[in-house]
Steps between C-alpha positions, in 0.01 A plus 500: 500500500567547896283863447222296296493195733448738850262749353291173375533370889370838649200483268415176589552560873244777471232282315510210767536725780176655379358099443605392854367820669309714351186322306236259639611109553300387201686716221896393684381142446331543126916704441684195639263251240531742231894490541502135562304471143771733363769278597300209336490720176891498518551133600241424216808610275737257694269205407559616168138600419528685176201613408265747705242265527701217628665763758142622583427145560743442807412861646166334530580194650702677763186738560295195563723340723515843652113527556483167634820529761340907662167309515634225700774671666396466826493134487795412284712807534798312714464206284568693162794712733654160588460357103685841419763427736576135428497635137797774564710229709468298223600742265804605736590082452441581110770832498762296642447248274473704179622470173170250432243474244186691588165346402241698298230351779761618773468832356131524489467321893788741597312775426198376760683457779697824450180730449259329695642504824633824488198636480372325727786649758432839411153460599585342785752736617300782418202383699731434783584876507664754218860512704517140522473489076773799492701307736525200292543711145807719682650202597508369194619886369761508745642172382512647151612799545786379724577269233528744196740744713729229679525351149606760315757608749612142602367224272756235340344198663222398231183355668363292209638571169323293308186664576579864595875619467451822620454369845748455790569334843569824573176640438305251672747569786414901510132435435486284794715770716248692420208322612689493827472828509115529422458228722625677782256762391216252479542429855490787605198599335247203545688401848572166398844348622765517297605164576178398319484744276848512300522120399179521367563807279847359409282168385297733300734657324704181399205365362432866294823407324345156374201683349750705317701220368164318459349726270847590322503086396153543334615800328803344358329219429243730235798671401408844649704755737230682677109421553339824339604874456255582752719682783821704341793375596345220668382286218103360549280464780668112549836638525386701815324222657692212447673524805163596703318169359776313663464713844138587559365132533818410739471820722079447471546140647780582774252818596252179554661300666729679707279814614749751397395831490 
């Protein structure tokens, strides 16, 4: 599975490094729609849509809200960033609350605000500069990654059973060690203090978790482990991203407002 899972990762790598750097602006941005309607294919089976046509439908909802949010994007870009936000806090409010029922209209709004403003924080970030959209995805890698490894070697502390027992205190704990680490790096690299730098990466990658746990209620909820078979090892293309939904629009707004890098 470990083999599967980090030959799956270097694939991937390759593709978006060749996305991010290595075709014109136009076709990056028509990828990051085209993987934001894959991940509405996948949470099309969360709202329980059965049939290919009903499944079909919500992919093209999402592409029209997706049309309408890149043609106004200059205008309403921080706005959709900040409803994406106020969404995740809310959903950070909802982990900590859970066991509760989850609507079928909570479900289908849920989707929205996780797939709309993501996208809209790729963009963004993208059109900001290439490094600053790697930045924010390692982050969010780093977190993970520190995660898996601390947990394996020192997880007993579950994070939130109810939702996902395979996670630990301990994880978080490594995953943010490691963003220390990157953050350190990130200074170095964009010359941006560190003093500025590392809280806001550390908020990042606490609110990464929450899209995790986020997505893993809706999941439960339609009775399903993964999103898709897309990526071996991984699961589907909302299994990957979860965590990124959660980030992007956080470390999109900060970028804003704060001026980093």
């Amino acid at each position: 599975m470990l083999k599967a899972r980090i030959i799956t990762a270097v694939i991937a790598l390759a593709v978006l490094m060749v996305v991010l750097f290595a075709v014109p602006a136009r076709f990056a941005e028509a990828a990051m729609a085209a993987a934001t309607l894959g991940g509405a294919w996948e949470w099309s089976s969360l709202v329980k849509l059965k049939s290919v046509s009903g499944r079909v439908t919500f992919v093209g909802l999402v592409g029209v809200l997706l049309a309408a949010v890149y043609s106004f994007l200059g205008t309403y870009g921080v706005e959709i960033l900040l409803a994406g936000v106020v969404w995740w806090i809310a959903a950070m409010i909802w982990v900590m609350a859970y066991p509760t029922p989850v609507a079928k209209p909570l479900v289908w709004f849920g989707g929205v605000l996780v797939l709309i403003p993501f996208f809209v924080a790729l963009v963004t970030l993208y059109r900001a500069g290439a490094e600053t959209l790697l930045f924010a995805l390692t982050i969010v890698w780093a977190a993970d990654i520190g995660a898996f490894f601390a947990g394996k070697q020192f997880g007993k502390v579950k994070l939130a059973p109810s939702i996902s027992p395979g996670k630990t205190w301990e994880g978080v704990i490594g995953g943010l060690v490691a963003v220390v680490l990157l953050s350190m790096a990130g200074s170095y690299w964009f010359d941006v203090s560190l003093l500025q730098l590392l809280p806001f990466c550390l908020a990042v990658a606490c609110i990464s978790v929450v899209g995790d746990l986020t997505v893993s209620i809706f999941k439960r909820n339609a009775g399903i482990k993964d999103s898709g078979t897309l990526f071996p090892g991984h699961g589907g293309l909302l299994d990957r991203v979860d965590s990124i939904a959660a980030a992007t629009p956080v470390f999109a707004l900060g970028v804003a407002w704060m001026g980093l890098l």
